[in-house]
C-alpha positions as CSV (number, residue, x, y, z in Angstrom):
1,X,136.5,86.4,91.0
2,X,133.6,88.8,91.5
3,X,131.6,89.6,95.2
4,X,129.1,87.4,95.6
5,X,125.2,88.4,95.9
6,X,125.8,88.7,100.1
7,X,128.6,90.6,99.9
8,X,127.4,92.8,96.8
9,X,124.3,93.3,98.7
10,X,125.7,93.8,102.0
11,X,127.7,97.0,100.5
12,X,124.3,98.4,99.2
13,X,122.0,97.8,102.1
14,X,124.9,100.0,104.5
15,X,125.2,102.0,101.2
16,X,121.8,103.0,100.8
17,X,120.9,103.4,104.6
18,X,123.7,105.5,105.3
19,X,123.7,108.1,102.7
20,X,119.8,108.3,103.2
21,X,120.1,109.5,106.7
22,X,117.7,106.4,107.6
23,X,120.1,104.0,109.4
24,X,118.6,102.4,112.2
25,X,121.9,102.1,114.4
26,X,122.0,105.8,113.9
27,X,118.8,107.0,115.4
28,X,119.0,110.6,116.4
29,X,122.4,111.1,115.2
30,X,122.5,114.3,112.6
31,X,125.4,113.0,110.3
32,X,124.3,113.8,106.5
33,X,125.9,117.0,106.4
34,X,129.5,114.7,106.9
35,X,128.9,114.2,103.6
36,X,129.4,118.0,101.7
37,X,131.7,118.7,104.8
38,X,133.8,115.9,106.6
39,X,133.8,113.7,103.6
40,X,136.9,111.5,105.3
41,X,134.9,110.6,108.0
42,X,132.0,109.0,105.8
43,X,135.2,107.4,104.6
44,X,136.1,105.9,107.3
45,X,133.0,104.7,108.4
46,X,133.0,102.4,104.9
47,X,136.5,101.3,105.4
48,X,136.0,100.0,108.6
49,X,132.6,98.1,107.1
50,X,134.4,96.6,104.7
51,X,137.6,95.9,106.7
52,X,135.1,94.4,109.4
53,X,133.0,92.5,106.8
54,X,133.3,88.8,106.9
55,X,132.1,85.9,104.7
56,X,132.3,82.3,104.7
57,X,134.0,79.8,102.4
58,X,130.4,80.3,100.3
59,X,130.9,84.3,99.9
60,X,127.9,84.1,102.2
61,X,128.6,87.3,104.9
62,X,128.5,86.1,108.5
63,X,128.5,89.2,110.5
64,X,126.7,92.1,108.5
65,X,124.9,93.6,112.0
66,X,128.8,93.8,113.5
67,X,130.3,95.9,111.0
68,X,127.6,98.0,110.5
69,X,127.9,98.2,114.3
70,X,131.7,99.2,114.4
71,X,130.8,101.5,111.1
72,X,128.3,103.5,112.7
73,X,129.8,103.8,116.6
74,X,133.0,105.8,114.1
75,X,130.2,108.3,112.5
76,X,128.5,108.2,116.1
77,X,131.8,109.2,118.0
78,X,132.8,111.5,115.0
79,X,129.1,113.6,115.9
80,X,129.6,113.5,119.5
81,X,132.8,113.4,121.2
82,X,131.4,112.0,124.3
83,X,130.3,108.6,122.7
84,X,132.6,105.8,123.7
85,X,133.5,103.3,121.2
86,X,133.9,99.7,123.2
87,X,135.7,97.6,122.1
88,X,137.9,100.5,121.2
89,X,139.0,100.1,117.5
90,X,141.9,98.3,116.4
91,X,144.7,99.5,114.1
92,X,143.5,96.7,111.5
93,X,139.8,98.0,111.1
94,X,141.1,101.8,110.9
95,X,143.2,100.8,107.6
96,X,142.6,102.9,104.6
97,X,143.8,101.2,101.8
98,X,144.6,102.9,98.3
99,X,142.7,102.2,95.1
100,X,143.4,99.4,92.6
101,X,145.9,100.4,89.6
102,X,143.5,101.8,87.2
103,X,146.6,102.1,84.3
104,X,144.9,100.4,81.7
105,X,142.2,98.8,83.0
């Protein structure tokens, strides 16, 4: 089963407006530079969108703005110490997973 269009496009919309330094829920936070230098917490940042990510029984997604949301408040209280993340995060959107098996595939 392949993503469906949502999800596919979901992944490029936070895609593209992340690495271009143009995200709106990270106005006036100077995080670019994570990329050459903290590259694990860019990392992060996608795991919990995709761990967050939601779609119904369609493969339509049903909350886009909230994972972006809990996505960007990680980069945002990576920058700046004094940012509070609320809700805090839970153990189950923090969950790096390892790759697929790529043996012959």
């Amino acid at each position: 089963m392949k993503l469906s269009h949502d999800v596919s496009g979901a992944f490029r919309t936070f895609a593209y407006f992340m690495a271009s330094g143009s995200h709106y829920m990270l106005k006036d936070v100077e995080y670019l530079d994570l990329y050459g230098e903290e590259p694990s917490a860019i990392e992060m940042a996608f795991a919990i969108f995709a761990n967050v990510l939601e779609m119904d029984a369609q493969g339509q997604v049903v909350n886009f703005t909230h994972a972006q949301r809990r996505a960007t408040d990680y980069i945002k209280s990576y920058c700046d110490p004094a940012f509070v993340v609320s809700p805090p995060f839970e153990d189950w959107e923090l969950t790096l997973f390892g790759p697929p098996d790529t043996q012959g595939k």
